[in-house]
C-alpha positions as CSV (number, residue, x, y, z in Angstrom):
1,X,0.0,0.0,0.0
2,X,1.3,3.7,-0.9
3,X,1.7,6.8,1.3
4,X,-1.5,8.3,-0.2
5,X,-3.4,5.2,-0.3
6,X,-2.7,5.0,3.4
7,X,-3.3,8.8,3.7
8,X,-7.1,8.2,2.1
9,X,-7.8,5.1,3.9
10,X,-7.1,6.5,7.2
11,X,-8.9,9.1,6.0
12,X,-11.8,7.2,5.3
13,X,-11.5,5.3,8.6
14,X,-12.1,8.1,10.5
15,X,-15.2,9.8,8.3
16,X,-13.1,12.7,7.4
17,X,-13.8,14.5,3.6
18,X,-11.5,15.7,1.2
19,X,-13.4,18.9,2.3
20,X,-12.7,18.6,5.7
21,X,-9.1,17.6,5.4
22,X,-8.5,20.0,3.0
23,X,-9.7,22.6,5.8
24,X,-7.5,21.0,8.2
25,X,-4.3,20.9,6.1
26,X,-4.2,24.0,4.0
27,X,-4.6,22.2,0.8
28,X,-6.8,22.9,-2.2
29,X,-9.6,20.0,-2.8
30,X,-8.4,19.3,-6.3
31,X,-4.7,18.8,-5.2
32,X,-5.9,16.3,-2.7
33,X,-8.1,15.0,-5.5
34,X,-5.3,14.9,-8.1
35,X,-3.0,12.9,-5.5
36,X,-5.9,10.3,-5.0
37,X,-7.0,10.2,-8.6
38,X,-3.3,9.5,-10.0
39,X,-2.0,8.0,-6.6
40,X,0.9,10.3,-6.5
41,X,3.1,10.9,-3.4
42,X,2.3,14.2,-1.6
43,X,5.5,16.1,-1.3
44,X,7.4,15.6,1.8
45,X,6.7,19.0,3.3
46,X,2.9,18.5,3.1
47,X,3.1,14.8,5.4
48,X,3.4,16.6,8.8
49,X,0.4,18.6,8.4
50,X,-1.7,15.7,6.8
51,X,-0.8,13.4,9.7
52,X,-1.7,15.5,12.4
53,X,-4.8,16.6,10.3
54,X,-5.1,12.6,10.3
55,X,-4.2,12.6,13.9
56,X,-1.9,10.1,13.5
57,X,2.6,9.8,12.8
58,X,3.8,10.6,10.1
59,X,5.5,6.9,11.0
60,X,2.4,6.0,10.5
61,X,1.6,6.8,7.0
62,X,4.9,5.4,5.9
63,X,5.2,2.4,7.8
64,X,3.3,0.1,5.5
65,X,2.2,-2.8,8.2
66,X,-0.9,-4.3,5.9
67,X,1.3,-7.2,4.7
68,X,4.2,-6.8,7.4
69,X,6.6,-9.3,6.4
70,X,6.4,-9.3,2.6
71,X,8.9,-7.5,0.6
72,X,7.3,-6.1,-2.5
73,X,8.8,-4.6,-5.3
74,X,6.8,-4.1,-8.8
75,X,6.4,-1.3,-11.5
76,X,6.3,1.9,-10.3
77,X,6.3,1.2,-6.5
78,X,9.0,-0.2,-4.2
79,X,8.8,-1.4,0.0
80,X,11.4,-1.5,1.7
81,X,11.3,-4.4,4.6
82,X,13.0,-3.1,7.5
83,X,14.1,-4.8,10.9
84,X,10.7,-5.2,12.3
85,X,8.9,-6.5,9.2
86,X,7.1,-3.1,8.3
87,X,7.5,-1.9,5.0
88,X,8.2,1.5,3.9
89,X,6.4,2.4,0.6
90,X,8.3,4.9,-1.7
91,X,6.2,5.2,-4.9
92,X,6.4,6.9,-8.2
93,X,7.6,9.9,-6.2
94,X,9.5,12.9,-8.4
95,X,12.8,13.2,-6.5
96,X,15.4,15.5,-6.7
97,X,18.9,14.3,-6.3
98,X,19.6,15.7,-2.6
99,X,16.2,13.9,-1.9
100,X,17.5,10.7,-3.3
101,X,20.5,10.7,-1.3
102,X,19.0,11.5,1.8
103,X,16.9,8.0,1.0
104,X,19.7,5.7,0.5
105,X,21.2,6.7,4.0
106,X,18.2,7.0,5.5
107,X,17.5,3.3,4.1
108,X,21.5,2.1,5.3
109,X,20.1,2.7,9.1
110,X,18.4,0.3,11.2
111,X,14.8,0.5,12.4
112,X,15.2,2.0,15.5
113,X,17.6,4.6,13.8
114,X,15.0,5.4,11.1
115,X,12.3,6.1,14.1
116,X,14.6,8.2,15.7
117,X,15.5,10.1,13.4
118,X,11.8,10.7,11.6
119,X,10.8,12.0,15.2
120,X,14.0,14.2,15.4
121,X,12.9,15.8,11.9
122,X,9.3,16.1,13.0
123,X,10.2,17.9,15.8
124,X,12.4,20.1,14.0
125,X,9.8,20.9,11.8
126,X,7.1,21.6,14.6
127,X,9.5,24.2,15.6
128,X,9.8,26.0,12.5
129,X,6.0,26.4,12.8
């Protein structure tokens, strides 16, 4: 399952419209549209505000735990298993080079390195606020 699959599902879940999350997050209706339409990755920026608007970790909507255990990798999307069986979805994302760098270290550490440091960034971001 992809970011914005899980992002829509959750969602969903918890009875909340594009309308409403839209309201929530700062973000036009037919961008949110457009990203569940084509299931494209929202930019990285905009998954902070969509997860609290979610109420739930950013963790959360990229820790793929639907099929923990299974390593998939097929067209356009890849997961990454790491050490506790999650898998992190990275889809048909646009990246720019700095971006795909930061992935492949952020992919050479283990899991409770990756945690650590997504909550360091989180809160770095928080404070920018």
């Amino acid at each position: 399952m992809t970011v914005t699959q899980r992002i829509f599902d959750i969602a969903k879940e918890k009875r909340i419209s594009l309308t409403k999350l839209s309201q929530d997050t700062g973000i036009p209706v037919p961008t949110l549209s457009s990203w569940k339409q084509r299931n494209t990755c929202p930019p990285s920026d905009r998954l902070t505000v969509i997860a609290e608007a979610l109420e739930v970790s950013v963790a959360d909507l990229l820790l793929d735990t639907s099929d923990a255990g299974d390593v998939v990798s097929s067209g356009s999307n890849n997961n990454i298993q790491n050490g506790n069986n999650n898998n992190i979805a990275i889809t048909n994302c646009d990246y720019d080079i700095n971006e795909k760098k930061l992935i492949e270290k952020f992919r050479e550490l283990d899991y409770e390195e990756q945690i650590k440091l997504m909550a360091e960034v989180i809160d770095r971001v928080k404070e920018k606020k």
